[in-house]
N, C-alpha and C positions, 0 to 999 in steps of 0.2 A: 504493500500500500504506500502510497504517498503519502510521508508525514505533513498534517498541518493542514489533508484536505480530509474534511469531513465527506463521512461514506454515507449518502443517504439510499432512502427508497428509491429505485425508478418508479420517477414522475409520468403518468400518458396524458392528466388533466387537471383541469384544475376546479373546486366547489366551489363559487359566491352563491351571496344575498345582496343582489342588485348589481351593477355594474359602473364601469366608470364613461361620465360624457365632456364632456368639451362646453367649457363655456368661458366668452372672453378670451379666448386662445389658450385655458389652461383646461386639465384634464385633475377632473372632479370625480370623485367616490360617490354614487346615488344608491342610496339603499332604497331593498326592492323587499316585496312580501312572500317572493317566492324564489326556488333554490338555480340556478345557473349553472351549466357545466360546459366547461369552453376547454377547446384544445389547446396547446401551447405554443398557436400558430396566433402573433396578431396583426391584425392591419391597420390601418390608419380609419377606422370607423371602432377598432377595438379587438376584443379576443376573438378570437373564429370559434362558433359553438361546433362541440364534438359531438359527432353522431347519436350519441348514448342519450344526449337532452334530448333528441326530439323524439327517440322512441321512449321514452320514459314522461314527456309529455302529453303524448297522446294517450298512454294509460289513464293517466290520471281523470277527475271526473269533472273538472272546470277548465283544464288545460294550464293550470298554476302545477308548477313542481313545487311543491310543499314534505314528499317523502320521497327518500330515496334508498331502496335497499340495498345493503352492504355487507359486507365478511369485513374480518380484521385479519392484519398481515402475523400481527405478534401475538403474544400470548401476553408479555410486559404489557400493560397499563401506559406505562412511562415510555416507553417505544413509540406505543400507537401516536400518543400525544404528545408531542413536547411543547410545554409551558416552561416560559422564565419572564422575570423580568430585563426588554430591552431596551436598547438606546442606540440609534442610529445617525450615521452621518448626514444632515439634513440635504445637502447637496449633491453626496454622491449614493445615497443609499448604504453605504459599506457599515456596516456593525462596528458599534466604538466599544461596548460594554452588554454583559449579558448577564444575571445573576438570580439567583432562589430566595432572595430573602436572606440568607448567609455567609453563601462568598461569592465571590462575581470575574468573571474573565476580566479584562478592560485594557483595551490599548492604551497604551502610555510610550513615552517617547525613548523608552526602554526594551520596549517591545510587550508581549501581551503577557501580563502580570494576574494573577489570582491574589484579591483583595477582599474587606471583609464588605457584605450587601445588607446594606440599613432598606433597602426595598423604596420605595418611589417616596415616601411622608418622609423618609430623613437622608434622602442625597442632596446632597449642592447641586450637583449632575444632574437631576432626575426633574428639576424646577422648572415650570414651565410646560409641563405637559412631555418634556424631550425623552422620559423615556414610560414605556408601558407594558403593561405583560398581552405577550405576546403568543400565541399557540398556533403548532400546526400539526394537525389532525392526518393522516396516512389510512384510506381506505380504500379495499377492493371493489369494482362496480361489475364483477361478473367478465364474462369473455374468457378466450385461452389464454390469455395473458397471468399466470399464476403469483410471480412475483408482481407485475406493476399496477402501481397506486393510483388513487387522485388525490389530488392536496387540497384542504381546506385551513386557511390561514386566517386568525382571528384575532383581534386585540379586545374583543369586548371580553368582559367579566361575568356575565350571564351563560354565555355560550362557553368560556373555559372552564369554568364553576361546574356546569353544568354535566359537560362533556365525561371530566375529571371524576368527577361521582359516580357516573354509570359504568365508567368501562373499571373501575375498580370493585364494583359492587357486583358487576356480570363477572368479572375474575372471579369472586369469595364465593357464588351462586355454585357456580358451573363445575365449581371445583380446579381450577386451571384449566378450563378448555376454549377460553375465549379468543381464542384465533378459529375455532370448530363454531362458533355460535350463529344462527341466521339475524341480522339486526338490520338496522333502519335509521336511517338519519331523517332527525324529523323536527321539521322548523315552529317554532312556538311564539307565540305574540303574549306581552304583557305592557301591562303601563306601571310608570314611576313617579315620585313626585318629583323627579328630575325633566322626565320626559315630558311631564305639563299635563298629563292625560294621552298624551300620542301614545300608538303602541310603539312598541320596539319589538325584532324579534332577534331572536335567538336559536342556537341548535341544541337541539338536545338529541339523544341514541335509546333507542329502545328496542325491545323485539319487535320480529317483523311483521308489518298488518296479517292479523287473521289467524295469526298464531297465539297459542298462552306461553308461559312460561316452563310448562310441563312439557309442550310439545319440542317448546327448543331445547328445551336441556336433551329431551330423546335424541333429536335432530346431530344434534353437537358430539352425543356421546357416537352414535353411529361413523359419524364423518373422522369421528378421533380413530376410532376401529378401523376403517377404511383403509385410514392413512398412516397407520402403523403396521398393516399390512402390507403395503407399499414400500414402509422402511423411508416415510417421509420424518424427520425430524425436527421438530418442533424446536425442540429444547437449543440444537443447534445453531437455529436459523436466527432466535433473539439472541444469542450468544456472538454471533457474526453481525448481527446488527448493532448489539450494544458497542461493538468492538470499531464500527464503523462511526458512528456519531463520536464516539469518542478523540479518534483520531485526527478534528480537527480543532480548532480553538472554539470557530462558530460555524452553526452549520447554515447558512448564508453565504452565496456563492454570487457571480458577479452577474448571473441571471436573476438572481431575484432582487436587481437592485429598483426596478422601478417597480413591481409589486410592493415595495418595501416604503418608497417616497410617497405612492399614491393611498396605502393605509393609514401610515404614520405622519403624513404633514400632508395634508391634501391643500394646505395655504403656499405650500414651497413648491408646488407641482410647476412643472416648466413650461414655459411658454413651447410653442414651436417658433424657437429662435437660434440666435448663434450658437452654436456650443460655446462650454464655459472653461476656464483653463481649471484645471481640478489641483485644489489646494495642498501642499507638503501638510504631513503626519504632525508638525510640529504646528501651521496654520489652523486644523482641524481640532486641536487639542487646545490649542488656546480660543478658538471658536467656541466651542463646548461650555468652556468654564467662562468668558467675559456672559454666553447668555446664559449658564446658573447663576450668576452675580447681580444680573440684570435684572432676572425674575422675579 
């Protein structure tokens, strides 16, 4: 392996709730009420939608994708999901700092150092809204495709919250079979007194419509039998994937630099203009901290 590059899933797509449009020549995040699935081909109108939306559209009984059923890759919990809190470079998208709550990656002009993580209420760093927790979700959408994913990347707190609790609850359920389990991503609307009364939605996982939970645990223990007859390995495959996430400092790569801009600063998003001269490590670092100062 390549030290220093993180080993992810292969990506075939990618999950939104809503998409992103253009207005004033910058390119805006609109949240939508129902789920999106786009290739990872985009154009200048946006992402190219991938095949799987529209046959999974027309299922549906309004023509809103609101459920989308799904397998997991891992048996880990922490696999499927990765939650941290992050902080990015507003300009170029590139990851400055990543952290749990206790200790945190963080570029420094030393290079990338493990420091203690006070979490977003007590960074200097974190002021201003600049850094957030962040998740991205790794689900299978069917086909021959056995190892490849879609990605569902999320910074809200409802949908990590959320996510985070089931797929550790369906682990404790199933007994460790939740890479065997049949599930459902399924989009949910609430109001806050944040929100005003507006809904917000959210993802949350559950068994799959039409099923109990009797039925999938069956479902799960069979597909386990299956695939241990097969001499498929389980236990290996998050073992190779722990080993791969690992291997890099962040697992943010220079493709996901404007999914990264367009979540986290949709005020920074770029005109279609000149290109920009992209700032020195040491520029970026003192950027950082004059707008934690600022804040």
């Amino acid at each position: 392996m390549i030290k220093g590059l993180s080993i992810t899933p292969p990506v075939l797509g990618r999950i939104s709730i809503g998409r992103v449009v253009e207005r004033n020549g910058k390119r805006l995040p609109e949240k939508d009420d129902q789920f999106t699935i786009t290739s990872q081909i985009q154009s200048k109108e946006g992402w190219l939608a991938h095949p799987l939306d529209e046959t999974l559209r027309k299922a549906s009984t309004n023509g809103k994708l609101r459920s989308i059923p799904i397998t997991l890759l891992f048996n880990d919990p922490d696999l499927n999901l990765r939650a941290e809190y992050s902080l990015f470079d507003r300009s170029t998208g590139r990851p400055m700092c990543a952290g749990n709550g206790d200790t945190c990656r963080r570029v420094t002009t030393s290079g990338v150092q493990t420091l203690p993580c006070p979490g977003t209420d007590g960074c200097e760093m974190a002021k201003g809204g600049a850094c957030k927790p962040y998740g991205r979700l790794n689900v299978k959408l069917g086909g021959d495709d056995e190892l490849g994913t879609f990605i569902f990347r999320t910074t809200g707190y409802n949908s990590i919250r959320t996510l985070a609790a089931r797929l550790h609850y369906f682990k404790a359920v199933s007994g460790d079979l939740l890479a065997c389990l049949p599930l459902e991503l399924r989009l949910r609307g609430k109001s806050t007194a944040q929100s005003r009364g507006t809904p917000i939605y959210y993802v949350d996982l559950t068994i799959r419509d039409g099923m109990t939970l009797e039925e999938a645990l069956t479902q799960a223990k069979q597909t386990y039998l299956q695939r241990e007859a097969m001499a498929y390995s389980q236990t290996a495959l998050d073992a190779t994937a722990r080993a791969g996430f690992a291997n890099g400092a962040f697992e943010e790569g220079p493709d996901d630099t404007q999914d990264v801009i367009e979540e986290f600063y949709p005020d920074s998003s770029t005109k279609t203009a000149e290109p920009t001269v992209k700032p020195s490590l040491n520029e970026k670092l003192s950027r950082l901290t004059t707008d934690a100062e600022a804040a």
